[in-house]
PyMOL commands that place a pseudoatom at each C-alpha (Angstrom):
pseudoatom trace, name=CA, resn=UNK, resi=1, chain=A, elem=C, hetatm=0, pos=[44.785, 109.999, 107.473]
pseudoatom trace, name=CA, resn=UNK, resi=2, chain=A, elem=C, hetatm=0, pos=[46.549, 113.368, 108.890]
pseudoatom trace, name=CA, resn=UNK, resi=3, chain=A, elem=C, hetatm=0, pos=[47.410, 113.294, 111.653]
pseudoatom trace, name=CA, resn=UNK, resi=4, chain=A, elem=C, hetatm=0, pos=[48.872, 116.651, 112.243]
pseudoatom trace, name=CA, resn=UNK, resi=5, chain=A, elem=C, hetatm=0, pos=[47.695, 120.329, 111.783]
pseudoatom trace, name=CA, resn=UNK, resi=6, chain=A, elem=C, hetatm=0, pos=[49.797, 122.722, 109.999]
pseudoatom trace, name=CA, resn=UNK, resi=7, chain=A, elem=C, hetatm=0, pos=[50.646, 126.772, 111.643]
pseudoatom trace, name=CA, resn=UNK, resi=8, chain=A, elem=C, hetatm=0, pos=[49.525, 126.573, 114.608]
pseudoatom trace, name=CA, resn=UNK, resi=9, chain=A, elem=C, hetatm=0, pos=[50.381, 126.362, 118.911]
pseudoatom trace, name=CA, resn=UNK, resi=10, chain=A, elem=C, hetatm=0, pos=[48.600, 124.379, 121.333]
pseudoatom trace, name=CA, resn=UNK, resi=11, chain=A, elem=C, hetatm=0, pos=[48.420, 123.668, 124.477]
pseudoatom trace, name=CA, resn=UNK, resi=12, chain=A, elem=C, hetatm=0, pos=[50.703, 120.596, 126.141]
pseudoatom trace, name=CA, resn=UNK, resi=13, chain=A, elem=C, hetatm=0, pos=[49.226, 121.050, 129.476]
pseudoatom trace, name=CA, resn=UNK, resi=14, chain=A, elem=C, hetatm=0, pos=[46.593, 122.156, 131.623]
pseudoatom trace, name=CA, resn=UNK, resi=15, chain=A, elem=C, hetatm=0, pos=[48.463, 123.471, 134.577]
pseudoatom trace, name=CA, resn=UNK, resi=16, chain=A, elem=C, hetatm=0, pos=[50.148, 126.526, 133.317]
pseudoatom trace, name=CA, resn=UNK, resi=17, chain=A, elem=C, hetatm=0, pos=[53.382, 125.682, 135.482]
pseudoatom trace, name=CA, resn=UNK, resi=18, chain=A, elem=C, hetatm=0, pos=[53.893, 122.509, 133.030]
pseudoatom trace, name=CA, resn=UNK, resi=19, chain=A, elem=C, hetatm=0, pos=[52.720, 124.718, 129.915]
pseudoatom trace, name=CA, resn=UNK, resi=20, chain=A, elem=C, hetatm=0, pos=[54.990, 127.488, 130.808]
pseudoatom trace, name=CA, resn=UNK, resi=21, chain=A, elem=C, hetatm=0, pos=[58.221, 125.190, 131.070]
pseudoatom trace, name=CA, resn=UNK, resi=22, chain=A, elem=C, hetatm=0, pos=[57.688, 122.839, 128.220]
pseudoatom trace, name=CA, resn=UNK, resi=23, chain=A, elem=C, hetatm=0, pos=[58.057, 125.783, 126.221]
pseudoatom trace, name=CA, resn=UNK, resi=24, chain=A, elem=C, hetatm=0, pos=[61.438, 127.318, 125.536]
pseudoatom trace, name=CA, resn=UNK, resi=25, chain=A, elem=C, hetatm=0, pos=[63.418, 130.187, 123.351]
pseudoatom trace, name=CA, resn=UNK, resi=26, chain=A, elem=C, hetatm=0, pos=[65.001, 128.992, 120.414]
pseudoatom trace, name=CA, resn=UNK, resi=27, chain=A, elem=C, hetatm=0, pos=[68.294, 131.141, 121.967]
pseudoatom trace, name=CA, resn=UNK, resi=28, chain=A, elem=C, hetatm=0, pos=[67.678, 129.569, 125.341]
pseudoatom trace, name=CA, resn=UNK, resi=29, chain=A, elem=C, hetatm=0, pos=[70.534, 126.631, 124.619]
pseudoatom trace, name=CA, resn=UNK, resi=30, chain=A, elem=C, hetatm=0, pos=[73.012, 128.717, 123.074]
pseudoatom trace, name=CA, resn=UNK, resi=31, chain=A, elem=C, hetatm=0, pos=[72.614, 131.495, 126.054]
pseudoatom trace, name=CA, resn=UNK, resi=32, chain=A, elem=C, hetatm=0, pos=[73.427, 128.716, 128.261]
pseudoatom trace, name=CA, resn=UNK, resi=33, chain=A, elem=C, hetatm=0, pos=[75.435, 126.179, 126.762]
pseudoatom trace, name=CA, resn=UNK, resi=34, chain=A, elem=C, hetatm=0, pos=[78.216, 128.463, 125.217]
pseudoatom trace, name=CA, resn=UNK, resi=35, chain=A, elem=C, hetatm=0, pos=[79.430, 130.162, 127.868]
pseudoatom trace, name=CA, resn=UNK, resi=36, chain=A, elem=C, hetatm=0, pos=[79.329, 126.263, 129.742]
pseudoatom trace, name=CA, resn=UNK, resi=37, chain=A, elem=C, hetatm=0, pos=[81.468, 124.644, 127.145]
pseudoatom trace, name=CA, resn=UNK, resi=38, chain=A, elem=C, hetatm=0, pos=[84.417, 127.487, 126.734]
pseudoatom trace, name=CA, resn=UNK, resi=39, chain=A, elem=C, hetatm=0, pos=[84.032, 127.442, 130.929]
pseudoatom trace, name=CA, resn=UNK, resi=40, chain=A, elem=C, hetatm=0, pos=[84.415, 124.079, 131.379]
pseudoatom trace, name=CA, resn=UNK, resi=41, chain=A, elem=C, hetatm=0, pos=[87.059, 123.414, 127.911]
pseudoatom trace, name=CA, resn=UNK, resi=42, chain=A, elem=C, hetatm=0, pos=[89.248, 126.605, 129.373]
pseudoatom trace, name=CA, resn=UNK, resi=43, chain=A, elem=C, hetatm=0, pos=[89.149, 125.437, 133.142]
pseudoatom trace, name=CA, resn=UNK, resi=44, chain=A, elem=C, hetatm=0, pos=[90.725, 121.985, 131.773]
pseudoatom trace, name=CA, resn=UNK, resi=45, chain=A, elem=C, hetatm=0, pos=[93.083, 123.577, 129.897]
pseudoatom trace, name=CA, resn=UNK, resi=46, chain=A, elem=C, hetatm=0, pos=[93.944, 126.127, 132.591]
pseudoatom trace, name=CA, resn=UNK, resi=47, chain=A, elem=C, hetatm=0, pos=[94.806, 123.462, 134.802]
pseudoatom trace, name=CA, resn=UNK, resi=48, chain=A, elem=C, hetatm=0, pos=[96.563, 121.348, 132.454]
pseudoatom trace, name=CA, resn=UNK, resi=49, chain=A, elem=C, hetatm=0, pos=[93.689, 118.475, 132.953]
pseudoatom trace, name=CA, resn=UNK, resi=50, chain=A, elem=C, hetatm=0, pos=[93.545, 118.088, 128.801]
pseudoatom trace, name=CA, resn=UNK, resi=51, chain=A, elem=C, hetatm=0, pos=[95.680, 120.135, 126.350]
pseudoatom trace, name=CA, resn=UNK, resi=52, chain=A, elem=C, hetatm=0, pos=[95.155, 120.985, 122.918]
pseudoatom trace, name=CA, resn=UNK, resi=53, chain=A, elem=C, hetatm=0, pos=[95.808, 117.849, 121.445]
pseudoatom trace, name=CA, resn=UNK, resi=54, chain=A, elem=C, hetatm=0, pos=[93.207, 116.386, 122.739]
pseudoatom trace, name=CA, resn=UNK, resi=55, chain=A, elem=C, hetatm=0, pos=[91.280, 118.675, 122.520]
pseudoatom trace, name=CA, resn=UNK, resi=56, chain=A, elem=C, hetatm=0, pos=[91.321, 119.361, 118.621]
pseudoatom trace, name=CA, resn=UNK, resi=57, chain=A, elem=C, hetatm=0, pos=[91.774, 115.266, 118.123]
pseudoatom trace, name=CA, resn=UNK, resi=58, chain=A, elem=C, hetatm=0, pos=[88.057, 114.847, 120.516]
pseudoatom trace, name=CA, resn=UNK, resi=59, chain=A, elem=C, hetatm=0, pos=[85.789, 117.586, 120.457]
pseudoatom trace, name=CA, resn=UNK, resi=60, chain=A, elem=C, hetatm=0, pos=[85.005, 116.496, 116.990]
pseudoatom trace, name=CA, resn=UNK, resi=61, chain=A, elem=C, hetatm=0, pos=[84.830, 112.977, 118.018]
pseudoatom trace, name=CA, resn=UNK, resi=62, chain=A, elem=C, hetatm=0, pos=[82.064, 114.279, 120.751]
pseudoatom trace, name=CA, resn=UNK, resi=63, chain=A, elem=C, hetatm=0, pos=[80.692, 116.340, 118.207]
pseudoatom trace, name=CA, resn=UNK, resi=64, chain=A, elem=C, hetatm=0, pos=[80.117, 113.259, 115.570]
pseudoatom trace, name=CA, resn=UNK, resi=65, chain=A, elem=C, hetatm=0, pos=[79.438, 110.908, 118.718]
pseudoatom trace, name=CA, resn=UNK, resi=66, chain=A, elem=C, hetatm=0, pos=[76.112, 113.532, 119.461]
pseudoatom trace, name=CA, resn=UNK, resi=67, chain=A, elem=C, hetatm=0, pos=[75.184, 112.790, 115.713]
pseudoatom trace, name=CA, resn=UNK, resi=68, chain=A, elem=C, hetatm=0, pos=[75.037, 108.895, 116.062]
pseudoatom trace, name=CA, resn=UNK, resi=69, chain=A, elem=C, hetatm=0, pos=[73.361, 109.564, 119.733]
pseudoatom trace, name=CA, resn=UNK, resi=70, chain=A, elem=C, hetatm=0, pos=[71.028, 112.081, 118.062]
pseudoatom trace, name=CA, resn=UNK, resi=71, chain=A, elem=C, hetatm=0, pos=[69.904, 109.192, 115.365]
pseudoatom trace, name=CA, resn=UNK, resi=72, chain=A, elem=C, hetatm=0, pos=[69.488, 106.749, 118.552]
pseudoatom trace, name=CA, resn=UNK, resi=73, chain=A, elem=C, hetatm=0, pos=[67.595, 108.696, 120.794]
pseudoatom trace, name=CA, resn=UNK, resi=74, chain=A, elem=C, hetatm=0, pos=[64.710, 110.132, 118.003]
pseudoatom trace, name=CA, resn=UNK, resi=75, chain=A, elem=C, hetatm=0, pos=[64.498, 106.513, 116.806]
pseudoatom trace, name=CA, resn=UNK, resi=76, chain=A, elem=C, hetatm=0, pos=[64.053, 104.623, 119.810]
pseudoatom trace, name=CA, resn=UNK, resi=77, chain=A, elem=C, hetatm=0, pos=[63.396, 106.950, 122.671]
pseudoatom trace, name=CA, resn=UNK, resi=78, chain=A, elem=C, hetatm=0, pos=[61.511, 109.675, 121.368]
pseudoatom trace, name=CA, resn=UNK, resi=79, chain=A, elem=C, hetatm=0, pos=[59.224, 107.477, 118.817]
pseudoatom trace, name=CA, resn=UNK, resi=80, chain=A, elem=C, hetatm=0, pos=[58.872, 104.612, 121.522]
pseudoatom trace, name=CA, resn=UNK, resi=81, chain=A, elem=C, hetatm=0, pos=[54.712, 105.032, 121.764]
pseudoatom trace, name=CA, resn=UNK, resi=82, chain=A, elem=C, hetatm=0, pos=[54.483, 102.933, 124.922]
pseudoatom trace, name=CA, resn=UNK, resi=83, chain=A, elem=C, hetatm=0, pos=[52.167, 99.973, 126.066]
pseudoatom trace, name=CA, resn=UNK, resi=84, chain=A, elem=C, hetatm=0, pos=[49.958, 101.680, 128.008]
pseudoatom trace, name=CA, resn=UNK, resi=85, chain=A, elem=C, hetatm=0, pos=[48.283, 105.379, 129.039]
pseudoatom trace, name=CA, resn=UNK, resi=86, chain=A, elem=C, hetatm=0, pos=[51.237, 106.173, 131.060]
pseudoatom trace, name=CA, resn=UNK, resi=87, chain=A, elem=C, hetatm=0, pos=[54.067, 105.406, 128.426]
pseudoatom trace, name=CA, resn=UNK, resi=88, chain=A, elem=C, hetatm=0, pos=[51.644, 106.794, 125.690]
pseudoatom trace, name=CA, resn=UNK, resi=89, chain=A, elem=C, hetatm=0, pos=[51.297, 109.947, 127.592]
pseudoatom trace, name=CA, resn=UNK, resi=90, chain=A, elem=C, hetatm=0, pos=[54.812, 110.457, 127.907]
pseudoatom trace, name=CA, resn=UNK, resi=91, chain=A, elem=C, hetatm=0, pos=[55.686, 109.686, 124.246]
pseudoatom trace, name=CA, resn=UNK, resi=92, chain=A, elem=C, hetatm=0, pos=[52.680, 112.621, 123.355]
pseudoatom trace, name=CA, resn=UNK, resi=93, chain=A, elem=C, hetatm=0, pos=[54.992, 114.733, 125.537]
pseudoatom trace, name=CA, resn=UNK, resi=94, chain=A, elem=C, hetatm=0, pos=[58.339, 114.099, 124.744]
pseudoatom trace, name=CA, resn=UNK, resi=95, chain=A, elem=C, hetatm=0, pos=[58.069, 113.505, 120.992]
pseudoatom trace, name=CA, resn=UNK, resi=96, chain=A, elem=C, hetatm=0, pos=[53.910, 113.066, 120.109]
pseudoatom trace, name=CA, resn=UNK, resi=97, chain=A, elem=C, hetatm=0, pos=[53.286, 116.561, 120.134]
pseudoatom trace, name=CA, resn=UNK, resi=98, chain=A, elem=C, hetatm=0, pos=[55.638, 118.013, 117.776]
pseudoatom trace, name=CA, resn=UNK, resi=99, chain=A, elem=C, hetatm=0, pos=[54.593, 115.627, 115.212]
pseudoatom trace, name=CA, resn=UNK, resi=100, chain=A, elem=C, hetatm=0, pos=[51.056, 116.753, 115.745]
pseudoatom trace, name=CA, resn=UNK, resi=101, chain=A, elem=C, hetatm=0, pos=[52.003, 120.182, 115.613]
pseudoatom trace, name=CA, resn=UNK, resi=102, chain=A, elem=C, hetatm=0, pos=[55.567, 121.046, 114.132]
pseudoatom trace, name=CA, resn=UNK, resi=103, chain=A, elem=C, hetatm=0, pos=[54.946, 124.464, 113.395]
pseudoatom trace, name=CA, resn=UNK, resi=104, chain=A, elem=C, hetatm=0, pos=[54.799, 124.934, 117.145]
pseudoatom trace, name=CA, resn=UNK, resi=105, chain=A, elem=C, hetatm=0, pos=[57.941, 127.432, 117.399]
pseudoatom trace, name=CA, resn=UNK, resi=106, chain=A, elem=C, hetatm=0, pos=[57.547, 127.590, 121.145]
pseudoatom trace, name=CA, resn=UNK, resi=107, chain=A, elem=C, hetatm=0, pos=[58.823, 123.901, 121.130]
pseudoatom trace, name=CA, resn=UNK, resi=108, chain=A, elem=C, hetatm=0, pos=[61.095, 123.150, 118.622]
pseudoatom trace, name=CA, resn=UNK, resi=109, chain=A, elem=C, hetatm=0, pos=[64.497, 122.765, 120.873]
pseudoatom trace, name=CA, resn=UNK, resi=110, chain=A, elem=C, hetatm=0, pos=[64.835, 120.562, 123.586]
pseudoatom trace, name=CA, resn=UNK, resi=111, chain=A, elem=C, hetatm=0, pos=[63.789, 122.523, 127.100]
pseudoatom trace, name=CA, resn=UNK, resi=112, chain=A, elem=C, hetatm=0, pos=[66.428, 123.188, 129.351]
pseudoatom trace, name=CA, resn=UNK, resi=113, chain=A, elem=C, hetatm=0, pos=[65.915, 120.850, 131.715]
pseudoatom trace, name=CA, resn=UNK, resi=114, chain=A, elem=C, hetatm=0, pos=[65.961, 117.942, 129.335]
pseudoatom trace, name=CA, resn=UNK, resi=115, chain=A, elem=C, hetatm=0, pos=[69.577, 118.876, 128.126]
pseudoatom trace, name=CA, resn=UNK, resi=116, chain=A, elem=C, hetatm=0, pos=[70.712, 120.264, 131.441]
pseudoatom trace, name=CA, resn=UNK, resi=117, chain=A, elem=C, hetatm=0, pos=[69.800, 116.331, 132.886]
pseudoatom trace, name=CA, resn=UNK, resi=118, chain=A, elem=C, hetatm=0, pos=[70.876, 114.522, 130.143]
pseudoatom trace, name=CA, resn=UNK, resi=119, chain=A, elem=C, hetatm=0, pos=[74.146, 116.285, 129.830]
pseudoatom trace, name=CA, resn=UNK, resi=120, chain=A, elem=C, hetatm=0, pos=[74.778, 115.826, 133.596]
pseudoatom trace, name=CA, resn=UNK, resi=121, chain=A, elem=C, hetatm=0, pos=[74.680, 112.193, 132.959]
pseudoatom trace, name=CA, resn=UNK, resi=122, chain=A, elem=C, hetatm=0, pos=[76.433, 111.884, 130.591]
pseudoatom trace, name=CA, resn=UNK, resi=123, chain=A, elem=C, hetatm=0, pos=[79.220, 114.277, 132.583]
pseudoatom trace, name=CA, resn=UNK, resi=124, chain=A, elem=C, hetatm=0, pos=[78.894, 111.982, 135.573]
pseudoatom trace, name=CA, resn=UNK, resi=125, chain=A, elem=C, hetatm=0, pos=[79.465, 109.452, 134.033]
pseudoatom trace, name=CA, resn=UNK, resi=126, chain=A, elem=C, hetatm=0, pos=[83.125, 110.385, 132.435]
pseudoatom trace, name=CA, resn=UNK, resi=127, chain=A, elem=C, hetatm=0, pos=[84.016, 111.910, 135.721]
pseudoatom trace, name=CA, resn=UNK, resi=128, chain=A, elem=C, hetatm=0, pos=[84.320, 108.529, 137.381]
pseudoatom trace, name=CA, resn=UNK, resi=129, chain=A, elem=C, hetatm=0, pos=[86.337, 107.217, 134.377]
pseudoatom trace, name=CA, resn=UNK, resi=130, chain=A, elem=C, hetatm=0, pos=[88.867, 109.309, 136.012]
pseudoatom trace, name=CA, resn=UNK, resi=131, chain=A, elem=C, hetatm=0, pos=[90.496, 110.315, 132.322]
pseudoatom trace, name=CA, resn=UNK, resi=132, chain=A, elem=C, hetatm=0, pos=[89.905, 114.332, 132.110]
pseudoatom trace, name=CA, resn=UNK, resi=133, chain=A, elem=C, hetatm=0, pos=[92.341, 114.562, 129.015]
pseudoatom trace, name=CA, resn=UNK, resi=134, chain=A, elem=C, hetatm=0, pos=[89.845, 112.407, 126.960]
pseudoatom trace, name=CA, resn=UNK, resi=135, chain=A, elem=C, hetatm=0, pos=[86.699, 113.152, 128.725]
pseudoatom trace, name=CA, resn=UNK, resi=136, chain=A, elem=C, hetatm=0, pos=[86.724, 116.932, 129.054]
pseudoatom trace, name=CA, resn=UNK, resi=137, chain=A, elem=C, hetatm=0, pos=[86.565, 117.403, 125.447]
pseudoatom trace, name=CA, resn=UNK, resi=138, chain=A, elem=C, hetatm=0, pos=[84.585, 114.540, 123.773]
pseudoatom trace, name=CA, resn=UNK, resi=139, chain=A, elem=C, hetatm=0, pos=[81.961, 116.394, 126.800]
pseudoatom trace, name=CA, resn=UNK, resi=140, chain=A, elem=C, hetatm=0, pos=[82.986, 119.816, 124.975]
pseudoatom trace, name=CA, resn=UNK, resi=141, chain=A, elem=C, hetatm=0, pos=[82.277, 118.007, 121.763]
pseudoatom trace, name=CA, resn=UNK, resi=142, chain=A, elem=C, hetatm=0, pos=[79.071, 116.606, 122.572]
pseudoatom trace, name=CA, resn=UNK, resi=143, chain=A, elem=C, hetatm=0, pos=[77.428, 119.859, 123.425]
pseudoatom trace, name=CA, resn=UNK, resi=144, chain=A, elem=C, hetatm=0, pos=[78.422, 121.393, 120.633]
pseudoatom trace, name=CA, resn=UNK, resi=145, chain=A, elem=C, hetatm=0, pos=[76.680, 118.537, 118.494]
pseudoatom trace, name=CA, resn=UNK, resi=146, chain=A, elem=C, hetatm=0, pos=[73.656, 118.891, 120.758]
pseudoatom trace, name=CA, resn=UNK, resi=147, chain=A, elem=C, hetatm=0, pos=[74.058, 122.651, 119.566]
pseudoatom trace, name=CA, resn=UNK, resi=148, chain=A, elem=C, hetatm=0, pos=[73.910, 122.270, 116.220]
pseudoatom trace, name=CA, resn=UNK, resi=149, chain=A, elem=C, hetatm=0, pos=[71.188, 119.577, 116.236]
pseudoatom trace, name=CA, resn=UNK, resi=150, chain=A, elem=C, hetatm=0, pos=[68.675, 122.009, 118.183]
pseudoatom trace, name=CA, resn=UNK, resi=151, chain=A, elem=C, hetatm=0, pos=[69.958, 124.972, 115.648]
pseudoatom trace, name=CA, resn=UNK, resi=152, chain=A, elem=C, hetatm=0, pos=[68.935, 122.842, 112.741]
pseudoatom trace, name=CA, resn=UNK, resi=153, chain=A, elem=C, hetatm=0, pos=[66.089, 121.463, 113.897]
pseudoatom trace, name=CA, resn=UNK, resi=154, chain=A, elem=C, hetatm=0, pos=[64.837, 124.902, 114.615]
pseudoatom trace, name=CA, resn=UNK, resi=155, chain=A, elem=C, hetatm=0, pos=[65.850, 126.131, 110.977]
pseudoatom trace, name=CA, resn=UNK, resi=156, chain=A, elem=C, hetatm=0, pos=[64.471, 123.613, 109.221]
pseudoatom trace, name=CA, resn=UNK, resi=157, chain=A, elem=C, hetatm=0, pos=[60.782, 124.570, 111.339]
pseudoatom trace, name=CA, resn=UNK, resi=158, chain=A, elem=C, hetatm=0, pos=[61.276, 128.134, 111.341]
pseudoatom trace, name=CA, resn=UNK, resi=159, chain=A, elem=C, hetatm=0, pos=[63.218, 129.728, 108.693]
pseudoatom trace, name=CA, resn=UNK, resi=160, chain=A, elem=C, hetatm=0, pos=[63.123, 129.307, 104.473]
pseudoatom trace, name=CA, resn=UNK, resi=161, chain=A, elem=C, hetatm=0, pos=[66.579, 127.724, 103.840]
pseudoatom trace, name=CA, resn=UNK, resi=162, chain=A, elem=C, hetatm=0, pos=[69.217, 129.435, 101.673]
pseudoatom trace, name=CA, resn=UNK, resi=163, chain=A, elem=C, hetatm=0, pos=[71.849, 127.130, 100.938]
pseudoatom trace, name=CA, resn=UNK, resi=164, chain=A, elem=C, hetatm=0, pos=[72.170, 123.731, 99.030]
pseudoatom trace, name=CA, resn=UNK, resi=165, chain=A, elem=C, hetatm=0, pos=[72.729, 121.863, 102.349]
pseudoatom trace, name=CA, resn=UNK, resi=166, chain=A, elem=C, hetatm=0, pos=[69.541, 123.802, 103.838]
pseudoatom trace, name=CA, resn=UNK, resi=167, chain=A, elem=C, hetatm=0, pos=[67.244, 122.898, 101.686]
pseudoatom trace, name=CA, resn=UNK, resi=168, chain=A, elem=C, hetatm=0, pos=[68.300, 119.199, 101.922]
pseudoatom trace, name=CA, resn=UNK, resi=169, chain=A, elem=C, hetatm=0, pos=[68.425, 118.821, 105.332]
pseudoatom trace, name=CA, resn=UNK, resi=170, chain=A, elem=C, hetatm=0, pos=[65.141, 120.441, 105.338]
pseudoatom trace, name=CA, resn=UNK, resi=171, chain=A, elem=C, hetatm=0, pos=[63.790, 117.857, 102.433]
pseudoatom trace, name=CA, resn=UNK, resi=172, chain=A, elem=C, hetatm=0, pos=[65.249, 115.346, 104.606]
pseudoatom trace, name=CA, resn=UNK, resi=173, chain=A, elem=C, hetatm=0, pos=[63.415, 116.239, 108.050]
pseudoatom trace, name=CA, resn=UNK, resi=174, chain=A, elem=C, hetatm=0, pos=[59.965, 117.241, 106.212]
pseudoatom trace, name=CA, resn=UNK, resi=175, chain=A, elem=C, hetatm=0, pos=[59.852, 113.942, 104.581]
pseudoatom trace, name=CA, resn=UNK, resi=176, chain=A, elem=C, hetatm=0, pos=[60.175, 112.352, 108.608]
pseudoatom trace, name=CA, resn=UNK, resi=177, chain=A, elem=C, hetatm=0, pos=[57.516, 114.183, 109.513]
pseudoatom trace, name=CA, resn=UNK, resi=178, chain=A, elem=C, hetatm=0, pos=[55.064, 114.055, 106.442]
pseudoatom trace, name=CA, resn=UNK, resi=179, chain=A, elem=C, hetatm=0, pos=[55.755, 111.169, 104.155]
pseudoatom trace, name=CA, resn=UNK, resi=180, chain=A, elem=C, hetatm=0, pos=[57.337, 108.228, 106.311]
pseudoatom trace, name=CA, resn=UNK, resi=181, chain=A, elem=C, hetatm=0, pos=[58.140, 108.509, 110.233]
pseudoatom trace, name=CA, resn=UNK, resi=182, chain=A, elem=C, hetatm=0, pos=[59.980, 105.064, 110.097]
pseudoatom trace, name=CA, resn=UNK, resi=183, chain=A, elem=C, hetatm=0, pos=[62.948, 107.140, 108.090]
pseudoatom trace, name=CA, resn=UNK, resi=184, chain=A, elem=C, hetatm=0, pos=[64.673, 110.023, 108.304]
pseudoatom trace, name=CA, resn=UNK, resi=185, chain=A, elem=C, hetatm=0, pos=[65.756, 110.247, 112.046]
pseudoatom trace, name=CA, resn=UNK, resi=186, chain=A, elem=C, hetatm=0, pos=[69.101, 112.157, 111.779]
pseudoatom trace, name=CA, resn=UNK, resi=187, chain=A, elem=C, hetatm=0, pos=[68.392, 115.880, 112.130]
pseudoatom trace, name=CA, resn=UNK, resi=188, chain=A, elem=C, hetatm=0, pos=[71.164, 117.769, 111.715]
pseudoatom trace, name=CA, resn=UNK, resi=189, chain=A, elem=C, hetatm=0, pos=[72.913, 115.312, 109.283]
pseudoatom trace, name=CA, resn=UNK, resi=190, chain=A, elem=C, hetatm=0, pos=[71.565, 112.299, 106.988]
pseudoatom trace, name=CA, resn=UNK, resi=191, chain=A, elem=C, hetatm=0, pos=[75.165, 110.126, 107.072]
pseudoatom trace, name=CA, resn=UNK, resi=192, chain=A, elem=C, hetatm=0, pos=[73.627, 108.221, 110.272]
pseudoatom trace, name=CA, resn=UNK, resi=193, chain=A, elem=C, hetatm=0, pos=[70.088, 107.234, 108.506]
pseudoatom trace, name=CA, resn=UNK, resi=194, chain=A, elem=C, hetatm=0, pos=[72.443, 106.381, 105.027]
pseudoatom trace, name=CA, resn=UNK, resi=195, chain=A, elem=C, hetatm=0, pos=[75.084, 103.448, 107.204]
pseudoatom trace, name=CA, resn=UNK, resi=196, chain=A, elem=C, hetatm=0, pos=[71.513, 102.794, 108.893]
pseudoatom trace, name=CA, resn=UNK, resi=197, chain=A, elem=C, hetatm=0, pos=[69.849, 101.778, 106.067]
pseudoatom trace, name=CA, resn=UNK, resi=198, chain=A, elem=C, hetatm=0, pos=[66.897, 104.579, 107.322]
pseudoatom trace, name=CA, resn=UNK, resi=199, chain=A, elem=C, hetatm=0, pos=[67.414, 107.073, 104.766]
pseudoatom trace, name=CA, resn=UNK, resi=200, chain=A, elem=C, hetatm=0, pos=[64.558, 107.922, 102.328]
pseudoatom trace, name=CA, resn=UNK, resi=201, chain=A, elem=C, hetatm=0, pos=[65.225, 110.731, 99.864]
pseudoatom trace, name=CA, resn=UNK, resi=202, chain=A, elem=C, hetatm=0, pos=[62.075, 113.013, 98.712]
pseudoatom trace, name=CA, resn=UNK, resi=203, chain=A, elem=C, hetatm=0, pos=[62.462, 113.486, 94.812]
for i in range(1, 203): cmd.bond("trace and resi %d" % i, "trace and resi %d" % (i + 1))
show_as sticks, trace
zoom trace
């Protein structure tokens, strides 16, 4: 049975102050995450808390870590339906929704205050490891994953793709969302669902 509908918006919420900030620009991320990361990278290397080493040796390590987070949280957080109204509520919010509407371009990155938390977290949590020269950059790193997970994601919604790699990412994420929803959870890459054993390829 379908269980989605094809081209069209909704509406998440009934009180517009919810509605208005579960949507979000697909440039919101990049307006604010950029200028962040080459903030935050150039004060660390500015004060000689990291150095270039490290830096070209970990933000790709962050940026591949973000990938293997990215597989985690769709698979376990975001398609967790819950055991009762509550959880299943929160699953139609956080995940439920887009699968019942993906065309929905209003809602196809994560909103701001979803990254801005989870980042902060995760940024708390390697500040009391008290190890800036490793920690400042797999950070750096990690955003930029994040950054290139919501770009794809939107892509593969919003825009016809043009290269090789485009349309099989794209194959890839349609076939999540309209042939099997227990495969297929990388979105910006596939190498997590193939050592996963997750991936299903659309012929």
């Amino acid at each position: 049975m379908k269980e989605y509908t094809r081209h069209q918006r909704a509406r998440m919420f009934e009180s517009d102050f919810f509605e208005f900030f579960s949507k979000v620009h697909p440039a919101a991320p990049f307006i604010l995450w950029i200028p962040v990361t080459v903030a935050v990278l150039g004060y660390g290397l500015g004060l000689h808390l990291t150095n270039w080493t490290m830096t070209l040796a970990l933000v790709p390590t962050g940026f591949f870590t973000w990938q293997v987070m990215e597989y985690f949280i769709h698979k376990k957080a975001f398609h967790w339906q819950g055991i009762g109204p509550i959880s299943r509520r929160f699953h139609d919010i956080v995940h439920g929704f887009h699968h019942k509407y993906p065309d929905d371009d209003t809602r196809l990155v994560m909103p701001l205050a979803v990254s801005i938390s989870l980042s902060s977290l995760v940024g708390l949590g390697f500040y009391f490891l008290h190890r800036p020269e490793l920690t400042i950059p797999l950070w750096v790193g990690l955003v930029c994953g994040y950054l290139f997970y919501d770009f794809t994601h939107w892509a593969t919604h919003f825009r016809k793709p043009v290269t090789r790699w485009g349309k099989v990412i794209r194959a890839h994420h349609m076939s999540h969302h309209f042939a099997d929803i227990d495969t297929n959870f990388g979105i910006s890459n596939r190498w997590v669902d193939r050592v996963m054993g997750t991936l299903r390829v659309r012929k």
